[in-house]
PyMOL Python script that loads the backbone (N, CA, C, O; Angstrom):
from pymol import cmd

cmd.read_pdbstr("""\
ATOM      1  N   UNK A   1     141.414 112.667 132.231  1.00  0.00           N
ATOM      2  CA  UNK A   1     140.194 113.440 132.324  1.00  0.00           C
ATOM      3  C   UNK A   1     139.269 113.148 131.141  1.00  0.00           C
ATOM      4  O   UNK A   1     138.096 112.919 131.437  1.00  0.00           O
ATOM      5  N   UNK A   2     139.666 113.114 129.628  1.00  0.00           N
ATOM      6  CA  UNK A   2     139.191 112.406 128.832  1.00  0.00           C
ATOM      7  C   UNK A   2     138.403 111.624 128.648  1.00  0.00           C
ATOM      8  O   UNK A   2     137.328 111.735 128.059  1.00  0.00           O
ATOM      9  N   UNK A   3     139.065 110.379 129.346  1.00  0.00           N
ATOM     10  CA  UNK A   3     138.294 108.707 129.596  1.00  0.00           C
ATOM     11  C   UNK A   3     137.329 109.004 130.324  1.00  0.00           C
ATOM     12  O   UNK A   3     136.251 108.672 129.832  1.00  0.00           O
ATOM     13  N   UNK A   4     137.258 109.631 131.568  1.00  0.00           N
ATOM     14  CA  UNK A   4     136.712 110.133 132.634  1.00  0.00           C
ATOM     15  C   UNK A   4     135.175 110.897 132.014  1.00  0.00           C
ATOM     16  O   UNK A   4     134.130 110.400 132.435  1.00  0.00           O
ATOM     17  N   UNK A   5     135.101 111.801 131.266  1.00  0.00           N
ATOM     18  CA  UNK A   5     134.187 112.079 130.089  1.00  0.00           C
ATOM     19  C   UNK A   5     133.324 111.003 129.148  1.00  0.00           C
ATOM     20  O   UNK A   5     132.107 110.824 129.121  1.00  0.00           O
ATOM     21  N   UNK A   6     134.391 110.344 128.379  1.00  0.00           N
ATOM     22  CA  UNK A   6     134.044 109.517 127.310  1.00  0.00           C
ATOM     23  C   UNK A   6     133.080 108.326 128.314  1.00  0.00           C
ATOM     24  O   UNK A   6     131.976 107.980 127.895  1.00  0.00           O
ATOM     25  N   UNK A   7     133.665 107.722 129.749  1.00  0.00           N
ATOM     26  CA  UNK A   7     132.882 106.809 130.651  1.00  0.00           C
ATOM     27  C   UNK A   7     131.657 107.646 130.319  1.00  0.00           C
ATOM     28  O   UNK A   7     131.015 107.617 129.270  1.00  0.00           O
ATOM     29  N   UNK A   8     131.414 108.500 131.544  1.00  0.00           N
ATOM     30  CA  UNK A   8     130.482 109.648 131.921  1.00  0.00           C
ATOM     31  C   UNK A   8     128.778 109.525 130.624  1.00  0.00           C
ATOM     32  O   UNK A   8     127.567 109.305 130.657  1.00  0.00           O
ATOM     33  N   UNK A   9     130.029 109.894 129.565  1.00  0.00           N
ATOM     34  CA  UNK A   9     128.795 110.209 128.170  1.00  0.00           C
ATOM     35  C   UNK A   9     128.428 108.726 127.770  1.00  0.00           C
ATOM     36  O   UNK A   9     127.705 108.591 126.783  1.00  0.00           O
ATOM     37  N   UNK A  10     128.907 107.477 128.518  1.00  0.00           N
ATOM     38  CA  UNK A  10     128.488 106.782 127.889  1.00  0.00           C
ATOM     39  C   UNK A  10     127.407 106.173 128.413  1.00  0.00           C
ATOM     40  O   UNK A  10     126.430 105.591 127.939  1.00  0.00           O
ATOM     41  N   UNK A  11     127.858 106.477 129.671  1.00  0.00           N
ATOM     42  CA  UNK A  11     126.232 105.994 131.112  1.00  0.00           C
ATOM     43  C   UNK A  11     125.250 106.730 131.030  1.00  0.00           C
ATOM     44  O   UNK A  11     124.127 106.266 131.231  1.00  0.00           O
ATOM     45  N   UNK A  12     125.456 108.144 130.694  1.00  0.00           N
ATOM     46  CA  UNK A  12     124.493 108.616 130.440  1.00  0.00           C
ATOM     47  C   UNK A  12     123.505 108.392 129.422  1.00  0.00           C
ATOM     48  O   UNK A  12     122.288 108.581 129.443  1.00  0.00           O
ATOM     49  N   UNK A  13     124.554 107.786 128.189  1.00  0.00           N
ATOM     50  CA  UNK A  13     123.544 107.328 127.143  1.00  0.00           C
ATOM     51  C   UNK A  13     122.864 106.299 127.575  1.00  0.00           C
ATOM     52  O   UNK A  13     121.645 106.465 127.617  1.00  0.00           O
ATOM     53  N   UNK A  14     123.357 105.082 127.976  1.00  0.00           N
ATOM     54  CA  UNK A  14     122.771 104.093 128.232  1.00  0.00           C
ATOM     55  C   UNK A  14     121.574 104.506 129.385  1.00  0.00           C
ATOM     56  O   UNK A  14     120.593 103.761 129.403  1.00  0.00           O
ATOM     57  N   UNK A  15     121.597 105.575 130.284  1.00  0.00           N
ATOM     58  CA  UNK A  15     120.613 105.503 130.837  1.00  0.00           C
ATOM     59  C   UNK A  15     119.429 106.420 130.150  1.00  0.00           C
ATOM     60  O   UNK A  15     118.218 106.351 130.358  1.00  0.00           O
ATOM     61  N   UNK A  16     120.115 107.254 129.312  1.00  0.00           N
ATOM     62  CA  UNK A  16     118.834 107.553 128.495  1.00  0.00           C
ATOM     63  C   UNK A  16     118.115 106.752 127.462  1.00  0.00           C
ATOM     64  O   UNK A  16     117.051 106.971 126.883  1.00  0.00           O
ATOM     65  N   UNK A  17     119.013 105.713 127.372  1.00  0.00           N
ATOM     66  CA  UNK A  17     117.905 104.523 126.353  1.00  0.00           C
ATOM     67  C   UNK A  17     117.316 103.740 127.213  1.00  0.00           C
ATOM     68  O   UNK A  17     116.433 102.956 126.866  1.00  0.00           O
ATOM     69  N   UNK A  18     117.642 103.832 128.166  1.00  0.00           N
ATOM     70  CA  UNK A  18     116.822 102.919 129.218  1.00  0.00           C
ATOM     71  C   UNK A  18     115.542 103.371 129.632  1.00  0.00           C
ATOM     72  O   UNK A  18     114.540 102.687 129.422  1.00  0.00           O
ATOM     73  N   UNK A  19     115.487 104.721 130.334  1.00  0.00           N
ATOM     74  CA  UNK A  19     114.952 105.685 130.330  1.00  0.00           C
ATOM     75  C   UNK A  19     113.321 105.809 128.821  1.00  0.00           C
ATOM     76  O   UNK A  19     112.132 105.509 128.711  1.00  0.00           O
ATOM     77  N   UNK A  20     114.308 106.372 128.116  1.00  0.00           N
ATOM     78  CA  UNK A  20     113.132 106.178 126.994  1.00  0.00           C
ATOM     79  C   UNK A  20     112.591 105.141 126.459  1.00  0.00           C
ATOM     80  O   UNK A  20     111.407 105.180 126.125  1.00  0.00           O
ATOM     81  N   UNK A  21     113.508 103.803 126.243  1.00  0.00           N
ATOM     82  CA  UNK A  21     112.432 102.493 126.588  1.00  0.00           C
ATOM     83  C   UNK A  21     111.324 102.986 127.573  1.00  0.00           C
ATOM     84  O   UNK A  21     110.256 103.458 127.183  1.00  0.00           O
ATOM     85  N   UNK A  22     111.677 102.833 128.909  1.00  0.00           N
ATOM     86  CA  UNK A  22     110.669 102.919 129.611  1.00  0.00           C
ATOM     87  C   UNK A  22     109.264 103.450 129.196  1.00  0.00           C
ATOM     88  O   UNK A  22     108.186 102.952 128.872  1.00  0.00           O
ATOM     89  N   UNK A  23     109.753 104.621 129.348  1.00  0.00           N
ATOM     90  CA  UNK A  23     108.381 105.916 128.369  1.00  0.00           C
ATOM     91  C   UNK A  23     107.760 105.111 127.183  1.00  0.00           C
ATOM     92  O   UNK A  23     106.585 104.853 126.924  1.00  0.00           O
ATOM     93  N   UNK A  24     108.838 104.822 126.595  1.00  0.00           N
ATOM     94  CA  UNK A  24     107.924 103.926 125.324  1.00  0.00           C
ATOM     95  C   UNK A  24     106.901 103.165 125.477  1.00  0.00           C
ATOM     96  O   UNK A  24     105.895 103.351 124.792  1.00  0.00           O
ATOM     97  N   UNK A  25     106.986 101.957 126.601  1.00  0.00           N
ATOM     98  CA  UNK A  25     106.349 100.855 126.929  1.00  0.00           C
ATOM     99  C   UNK A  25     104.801 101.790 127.880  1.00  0.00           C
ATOM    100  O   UNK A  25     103.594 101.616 127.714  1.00  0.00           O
ATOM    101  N   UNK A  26     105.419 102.593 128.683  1.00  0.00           N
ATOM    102  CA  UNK A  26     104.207 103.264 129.207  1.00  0.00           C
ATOM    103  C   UNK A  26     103.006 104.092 128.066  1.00  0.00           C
ATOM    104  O   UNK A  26     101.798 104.140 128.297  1.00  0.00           O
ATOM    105  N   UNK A  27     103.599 104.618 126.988  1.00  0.00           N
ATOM    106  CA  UNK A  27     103.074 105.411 125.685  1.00  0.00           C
ATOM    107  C   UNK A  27     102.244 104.510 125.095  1.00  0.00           C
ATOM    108  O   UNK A  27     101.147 104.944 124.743  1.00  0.00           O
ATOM    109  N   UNK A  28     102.492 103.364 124.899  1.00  0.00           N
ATOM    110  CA  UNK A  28     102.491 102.545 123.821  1.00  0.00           C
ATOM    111  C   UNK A  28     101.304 101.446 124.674  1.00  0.00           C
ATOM    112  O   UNK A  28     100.839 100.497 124.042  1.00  0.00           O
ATOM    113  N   UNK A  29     100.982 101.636 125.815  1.00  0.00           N
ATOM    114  CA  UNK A  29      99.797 100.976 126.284  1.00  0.00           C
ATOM    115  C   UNK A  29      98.475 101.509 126.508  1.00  0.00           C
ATOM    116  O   UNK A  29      98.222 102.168 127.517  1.00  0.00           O
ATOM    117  N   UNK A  30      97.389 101.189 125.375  1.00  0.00           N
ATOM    118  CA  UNK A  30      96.377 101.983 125.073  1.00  0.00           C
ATOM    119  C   UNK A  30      95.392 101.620 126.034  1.00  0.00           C
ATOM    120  O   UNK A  30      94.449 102.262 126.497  1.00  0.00           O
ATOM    121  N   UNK A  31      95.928 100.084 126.312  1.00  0.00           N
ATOM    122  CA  UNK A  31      94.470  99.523 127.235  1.00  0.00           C
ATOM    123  C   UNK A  31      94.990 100.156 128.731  1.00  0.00           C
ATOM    124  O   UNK A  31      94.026 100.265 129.489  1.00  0.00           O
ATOM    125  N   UNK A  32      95.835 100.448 129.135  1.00  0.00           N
ATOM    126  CA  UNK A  32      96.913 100.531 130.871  1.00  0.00           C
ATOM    127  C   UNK A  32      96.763  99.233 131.492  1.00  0.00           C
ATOM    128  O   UNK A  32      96.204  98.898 132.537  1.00  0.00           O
ATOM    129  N   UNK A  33      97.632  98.327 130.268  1.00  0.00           N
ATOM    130  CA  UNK A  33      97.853  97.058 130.701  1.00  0.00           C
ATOM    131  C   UNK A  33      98.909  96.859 131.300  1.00  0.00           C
ATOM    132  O   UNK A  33      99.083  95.701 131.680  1.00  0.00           O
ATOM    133  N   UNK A  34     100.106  97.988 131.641  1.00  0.00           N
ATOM    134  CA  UNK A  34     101.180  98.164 132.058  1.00  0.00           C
ATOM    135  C   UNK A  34     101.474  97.086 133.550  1.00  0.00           C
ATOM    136  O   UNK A  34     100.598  97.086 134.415  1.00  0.00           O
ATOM    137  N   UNK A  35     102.110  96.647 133.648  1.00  0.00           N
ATOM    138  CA  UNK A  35     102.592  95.852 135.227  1.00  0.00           C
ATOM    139  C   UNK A  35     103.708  96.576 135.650  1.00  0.00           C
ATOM    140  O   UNK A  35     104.008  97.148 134.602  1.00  0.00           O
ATOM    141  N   UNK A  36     104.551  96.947 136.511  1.00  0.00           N
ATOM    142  CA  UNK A  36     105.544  97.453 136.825  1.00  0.00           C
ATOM    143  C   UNK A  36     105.742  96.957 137.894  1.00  0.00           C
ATOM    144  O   UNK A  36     105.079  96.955 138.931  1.00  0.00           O
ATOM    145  N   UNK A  37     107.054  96.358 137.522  1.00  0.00           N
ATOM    146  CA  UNK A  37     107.873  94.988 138.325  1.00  0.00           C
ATOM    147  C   UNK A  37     109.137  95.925 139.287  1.00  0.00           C
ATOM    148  O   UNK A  37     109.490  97.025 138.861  1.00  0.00           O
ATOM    149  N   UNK A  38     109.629  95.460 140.349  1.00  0.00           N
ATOM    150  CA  UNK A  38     111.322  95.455 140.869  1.00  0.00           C
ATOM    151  C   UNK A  38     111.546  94.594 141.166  1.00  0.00           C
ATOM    152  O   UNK A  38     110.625  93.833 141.462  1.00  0.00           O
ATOM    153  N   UNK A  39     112.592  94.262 141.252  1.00  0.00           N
ATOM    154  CA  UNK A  39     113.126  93.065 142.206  1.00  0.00           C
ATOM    155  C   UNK A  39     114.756  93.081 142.664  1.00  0.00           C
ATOM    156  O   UNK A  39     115.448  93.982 142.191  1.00  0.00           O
ATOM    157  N   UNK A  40     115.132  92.486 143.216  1.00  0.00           N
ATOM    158  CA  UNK A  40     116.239  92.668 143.811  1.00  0.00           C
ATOM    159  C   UNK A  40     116.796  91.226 144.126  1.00  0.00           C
ATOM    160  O   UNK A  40     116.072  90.262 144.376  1.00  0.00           O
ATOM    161  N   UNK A  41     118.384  91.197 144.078  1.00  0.00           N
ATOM    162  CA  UNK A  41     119.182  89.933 144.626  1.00  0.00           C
ATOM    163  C   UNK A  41     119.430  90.008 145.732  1.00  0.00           C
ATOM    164  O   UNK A  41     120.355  90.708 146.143  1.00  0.00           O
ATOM    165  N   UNK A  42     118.746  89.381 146.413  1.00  0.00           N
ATOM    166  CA  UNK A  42     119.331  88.912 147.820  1.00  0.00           C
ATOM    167  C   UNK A  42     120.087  87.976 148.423  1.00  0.00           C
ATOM    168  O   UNK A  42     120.609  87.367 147.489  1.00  0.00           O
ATOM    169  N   UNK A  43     120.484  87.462 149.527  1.00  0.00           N
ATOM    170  CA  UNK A  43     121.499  85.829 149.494  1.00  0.00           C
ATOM    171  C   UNK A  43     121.677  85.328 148.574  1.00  0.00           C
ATOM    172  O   UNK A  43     121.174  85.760 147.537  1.00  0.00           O
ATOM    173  N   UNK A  44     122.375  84.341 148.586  1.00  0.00           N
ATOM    174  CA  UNK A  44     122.827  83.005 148.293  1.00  0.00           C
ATOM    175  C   UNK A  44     121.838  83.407 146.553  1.00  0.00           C
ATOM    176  O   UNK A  44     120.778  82.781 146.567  1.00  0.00           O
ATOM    177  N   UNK A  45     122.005  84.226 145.267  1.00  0.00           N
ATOM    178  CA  UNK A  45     121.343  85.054 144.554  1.00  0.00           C
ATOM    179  C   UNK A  45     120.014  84.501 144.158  1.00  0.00           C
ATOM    180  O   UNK A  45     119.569  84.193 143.053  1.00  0.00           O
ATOM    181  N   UNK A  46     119.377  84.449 145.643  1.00  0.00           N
ATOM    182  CA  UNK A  46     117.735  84.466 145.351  1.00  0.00           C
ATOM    183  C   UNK A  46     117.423  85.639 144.377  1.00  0.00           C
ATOM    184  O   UNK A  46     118.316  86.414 144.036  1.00  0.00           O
ATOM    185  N   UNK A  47     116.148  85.757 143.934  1.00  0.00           N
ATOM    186  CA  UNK A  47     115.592  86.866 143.500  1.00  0.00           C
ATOM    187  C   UNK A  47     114.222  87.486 143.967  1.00  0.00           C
ATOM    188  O   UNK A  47     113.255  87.075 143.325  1.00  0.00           O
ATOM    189  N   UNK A  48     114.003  88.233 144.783  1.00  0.00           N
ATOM    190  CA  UNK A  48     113.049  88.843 145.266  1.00  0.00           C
ATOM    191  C   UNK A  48     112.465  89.707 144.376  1.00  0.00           C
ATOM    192  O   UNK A  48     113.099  90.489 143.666  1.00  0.00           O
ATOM    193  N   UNK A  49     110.868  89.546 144.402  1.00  0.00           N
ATOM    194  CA  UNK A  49     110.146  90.278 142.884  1.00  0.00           C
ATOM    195  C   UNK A  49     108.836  90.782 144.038  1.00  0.00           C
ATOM    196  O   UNK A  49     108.584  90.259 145.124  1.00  0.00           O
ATOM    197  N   UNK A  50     108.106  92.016 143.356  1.00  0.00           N
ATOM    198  CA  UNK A  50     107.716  92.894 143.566  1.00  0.00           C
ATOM    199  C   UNK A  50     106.474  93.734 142.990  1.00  0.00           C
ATOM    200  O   UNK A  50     106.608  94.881 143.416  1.00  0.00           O
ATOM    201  N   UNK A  51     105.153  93.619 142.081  1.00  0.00           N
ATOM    202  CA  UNK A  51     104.731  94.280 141.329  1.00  0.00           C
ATOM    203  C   UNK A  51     103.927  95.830 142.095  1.00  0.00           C
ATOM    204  O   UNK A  51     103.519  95.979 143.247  1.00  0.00           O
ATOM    205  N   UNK A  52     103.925  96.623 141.151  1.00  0.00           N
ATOM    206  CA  UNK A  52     103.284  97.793 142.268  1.00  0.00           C
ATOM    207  C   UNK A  52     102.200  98.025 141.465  1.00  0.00           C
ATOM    208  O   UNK A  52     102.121  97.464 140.372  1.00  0.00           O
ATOM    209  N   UNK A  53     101.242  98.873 141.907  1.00  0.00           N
ATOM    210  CA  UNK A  53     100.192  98.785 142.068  1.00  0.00           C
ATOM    211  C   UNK A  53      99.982 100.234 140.277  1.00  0.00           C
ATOM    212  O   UNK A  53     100.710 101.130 139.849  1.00  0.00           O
ATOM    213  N   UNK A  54      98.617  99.664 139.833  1.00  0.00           N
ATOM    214  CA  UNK A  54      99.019 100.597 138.663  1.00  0.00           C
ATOM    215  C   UNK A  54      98.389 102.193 138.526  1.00  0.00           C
ATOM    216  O   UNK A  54      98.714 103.054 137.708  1.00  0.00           O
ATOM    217  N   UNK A  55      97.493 102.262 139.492  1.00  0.00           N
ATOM    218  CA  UNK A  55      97.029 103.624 139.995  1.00  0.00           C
ATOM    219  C   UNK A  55      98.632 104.462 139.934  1.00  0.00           C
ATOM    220  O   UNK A  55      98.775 105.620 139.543  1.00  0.00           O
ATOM    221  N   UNK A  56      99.737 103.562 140.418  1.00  0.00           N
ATOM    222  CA  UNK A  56     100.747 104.799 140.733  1.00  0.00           C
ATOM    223  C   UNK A  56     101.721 104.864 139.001  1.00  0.00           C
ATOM    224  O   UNK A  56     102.625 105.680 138.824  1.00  0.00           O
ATOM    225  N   UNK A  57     101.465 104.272 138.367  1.00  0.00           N
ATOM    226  CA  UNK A  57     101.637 104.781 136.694  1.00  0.00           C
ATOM    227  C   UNK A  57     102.160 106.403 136.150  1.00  0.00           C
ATOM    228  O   UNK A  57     103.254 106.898 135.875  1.00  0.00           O
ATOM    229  N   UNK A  58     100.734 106.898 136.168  1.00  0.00           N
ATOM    230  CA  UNK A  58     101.174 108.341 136.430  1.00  0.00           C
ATOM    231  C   UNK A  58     102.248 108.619 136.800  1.00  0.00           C
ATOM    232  O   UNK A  58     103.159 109.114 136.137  1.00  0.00           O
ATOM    233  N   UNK A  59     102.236 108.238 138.223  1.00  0.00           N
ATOM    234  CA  UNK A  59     103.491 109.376 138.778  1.00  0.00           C
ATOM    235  C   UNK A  59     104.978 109.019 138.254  1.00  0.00           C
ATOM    236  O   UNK A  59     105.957 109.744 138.071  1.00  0.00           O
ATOM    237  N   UNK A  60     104.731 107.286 138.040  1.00  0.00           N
ATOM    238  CA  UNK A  60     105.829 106.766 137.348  1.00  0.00           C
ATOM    239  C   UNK A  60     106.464 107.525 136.056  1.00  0.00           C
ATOM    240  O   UNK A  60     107.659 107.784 135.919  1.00  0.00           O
ATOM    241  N   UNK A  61     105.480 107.811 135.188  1.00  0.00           N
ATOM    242  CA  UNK A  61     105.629 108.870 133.850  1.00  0.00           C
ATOM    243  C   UNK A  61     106.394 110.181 134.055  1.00  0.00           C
ATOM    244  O   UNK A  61     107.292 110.805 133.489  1.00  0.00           O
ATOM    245  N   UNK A  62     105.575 110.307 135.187  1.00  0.00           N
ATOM    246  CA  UNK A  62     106.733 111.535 135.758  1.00  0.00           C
ATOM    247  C   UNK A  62     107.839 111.777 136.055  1.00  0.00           C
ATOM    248  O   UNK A  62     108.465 112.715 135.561  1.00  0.00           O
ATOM    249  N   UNK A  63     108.267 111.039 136.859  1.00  0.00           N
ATOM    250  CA  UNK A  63     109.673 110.675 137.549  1.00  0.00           C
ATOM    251  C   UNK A  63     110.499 110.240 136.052  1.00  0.00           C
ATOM    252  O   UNK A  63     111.406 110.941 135.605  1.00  0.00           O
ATOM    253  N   UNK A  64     109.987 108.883 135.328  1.00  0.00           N
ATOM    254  CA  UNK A  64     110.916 108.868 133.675  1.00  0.00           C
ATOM    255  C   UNK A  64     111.016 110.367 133.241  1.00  0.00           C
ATOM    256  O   UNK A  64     112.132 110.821 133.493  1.00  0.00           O
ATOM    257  N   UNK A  65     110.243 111.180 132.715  1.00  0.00           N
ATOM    258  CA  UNK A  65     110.233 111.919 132.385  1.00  0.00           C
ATOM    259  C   UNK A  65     111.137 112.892 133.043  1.00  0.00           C
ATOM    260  O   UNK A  65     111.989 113.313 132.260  1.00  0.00           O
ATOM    261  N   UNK A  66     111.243 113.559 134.685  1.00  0.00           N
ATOM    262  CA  UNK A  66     111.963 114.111 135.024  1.00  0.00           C
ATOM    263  C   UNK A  66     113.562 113.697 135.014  1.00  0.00           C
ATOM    264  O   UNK A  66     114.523 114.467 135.021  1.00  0.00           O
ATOM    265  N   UNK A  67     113.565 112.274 134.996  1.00  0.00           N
ATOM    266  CA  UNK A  67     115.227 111.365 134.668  1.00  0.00           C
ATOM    267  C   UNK A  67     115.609 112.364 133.697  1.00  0.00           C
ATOM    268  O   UNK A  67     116.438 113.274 133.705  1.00  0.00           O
ATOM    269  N   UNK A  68     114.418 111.757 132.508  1.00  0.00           N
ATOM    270  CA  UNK A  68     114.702 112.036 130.664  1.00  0.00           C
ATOM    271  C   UNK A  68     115.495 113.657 130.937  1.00  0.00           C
ATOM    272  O   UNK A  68     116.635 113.906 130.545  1.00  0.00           O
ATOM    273  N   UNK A  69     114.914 114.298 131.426  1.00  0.00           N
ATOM    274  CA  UNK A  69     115.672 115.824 131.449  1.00  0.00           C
ATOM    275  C   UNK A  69     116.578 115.525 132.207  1.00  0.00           C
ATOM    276  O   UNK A  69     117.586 115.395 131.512  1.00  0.00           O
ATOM    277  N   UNK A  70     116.853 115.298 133.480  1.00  0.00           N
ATOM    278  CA  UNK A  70     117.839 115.386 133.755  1.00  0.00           C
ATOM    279  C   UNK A  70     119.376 114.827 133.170  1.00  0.00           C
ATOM    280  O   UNK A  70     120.501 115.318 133.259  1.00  0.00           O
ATOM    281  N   UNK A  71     118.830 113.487 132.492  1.00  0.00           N
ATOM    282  CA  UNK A  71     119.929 113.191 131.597  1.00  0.00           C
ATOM    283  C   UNK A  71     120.384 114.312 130.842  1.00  0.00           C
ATOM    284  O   UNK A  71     121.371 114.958 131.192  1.00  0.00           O
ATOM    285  N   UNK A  72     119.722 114.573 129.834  1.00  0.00           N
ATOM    286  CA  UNK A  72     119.494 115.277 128.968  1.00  0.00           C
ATOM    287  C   UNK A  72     120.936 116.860 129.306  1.00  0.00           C
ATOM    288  O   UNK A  72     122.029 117.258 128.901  1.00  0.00           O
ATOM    289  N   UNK A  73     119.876 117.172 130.275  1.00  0.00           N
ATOM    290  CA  UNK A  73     121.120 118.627 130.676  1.00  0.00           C
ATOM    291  C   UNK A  73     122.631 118.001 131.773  1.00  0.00           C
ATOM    292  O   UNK A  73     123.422 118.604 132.496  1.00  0.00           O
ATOM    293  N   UNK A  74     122.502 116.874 131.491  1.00  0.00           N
ATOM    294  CA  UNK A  74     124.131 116.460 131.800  1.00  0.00           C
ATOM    295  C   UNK A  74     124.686 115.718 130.712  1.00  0.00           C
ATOM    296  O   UNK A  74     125.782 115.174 130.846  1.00  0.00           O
ATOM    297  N   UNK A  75     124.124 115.652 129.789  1.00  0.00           N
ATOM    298  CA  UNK A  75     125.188 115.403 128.758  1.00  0.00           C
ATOM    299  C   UNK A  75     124.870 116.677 127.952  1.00  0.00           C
ATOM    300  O   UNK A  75     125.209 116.545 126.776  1.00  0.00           O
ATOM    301  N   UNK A  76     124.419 117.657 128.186  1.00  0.00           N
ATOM    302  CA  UNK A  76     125.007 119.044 127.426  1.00  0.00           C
ATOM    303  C   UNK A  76     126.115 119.912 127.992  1.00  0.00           C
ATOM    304  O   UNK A  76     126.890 120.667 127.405  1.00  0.00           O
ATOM    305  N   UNK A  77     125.960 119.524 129.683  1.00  0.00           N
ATOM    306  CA  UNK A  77     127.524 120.045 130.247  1.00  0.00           C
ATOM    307  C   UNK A  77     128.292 119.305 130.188  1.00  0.00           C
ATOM    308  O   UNK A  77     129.436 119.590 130.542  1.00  0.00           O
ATOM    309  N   UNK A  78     127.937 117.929 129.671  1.00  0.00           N
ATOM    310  CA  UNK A  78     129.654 117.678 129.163  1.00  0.00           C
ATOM    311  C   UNK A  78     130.259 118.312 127.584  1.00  0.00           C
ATOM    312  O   UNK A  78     131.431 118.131 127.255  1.00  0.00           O
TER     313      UNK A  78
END
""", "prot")
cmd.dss("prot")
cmd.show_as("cartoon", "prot")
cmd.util.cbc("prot")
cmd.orient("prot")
């Protein structure tokens, strides 16, 4: 049960540095020179890429932001 924890707290960290990178890079762009990429492996490990559109930024901030808490109050119940 331990390990099971110690895993747990450790994904969570890593996704909260991931997480707050994110925020950072969005904070830290004065001009909203921001691009926001996905992409995905498909077959034979092509890579399929993606940019979205930057009007939707905002909401992007949001959603990090709602992660950021949610991390947040699961590594206080552990």
């Amino acid at each position: 049960m331990e390990k099971d924890k110690i895993i747990k707290a450790a994904q969570l960290a890593d996704d909260l540095k991931k997480v707050n990178r994110a925020l950072e890079v969005f904070d830290q762009s004065t001009t909203g020179q921001v691009a926001v990429r996905v992409s995905s492996r498909v077959t034979d490990g092509e890579m399929m890429f993606a940019y979205l559109p930057k009007c939707i930024a905002p909401a992007i901030c949001q959603v990090l932001a709602e992660a950021k808490n949610y991390i947040i109050k699961e590594m206080e119940e552990l």
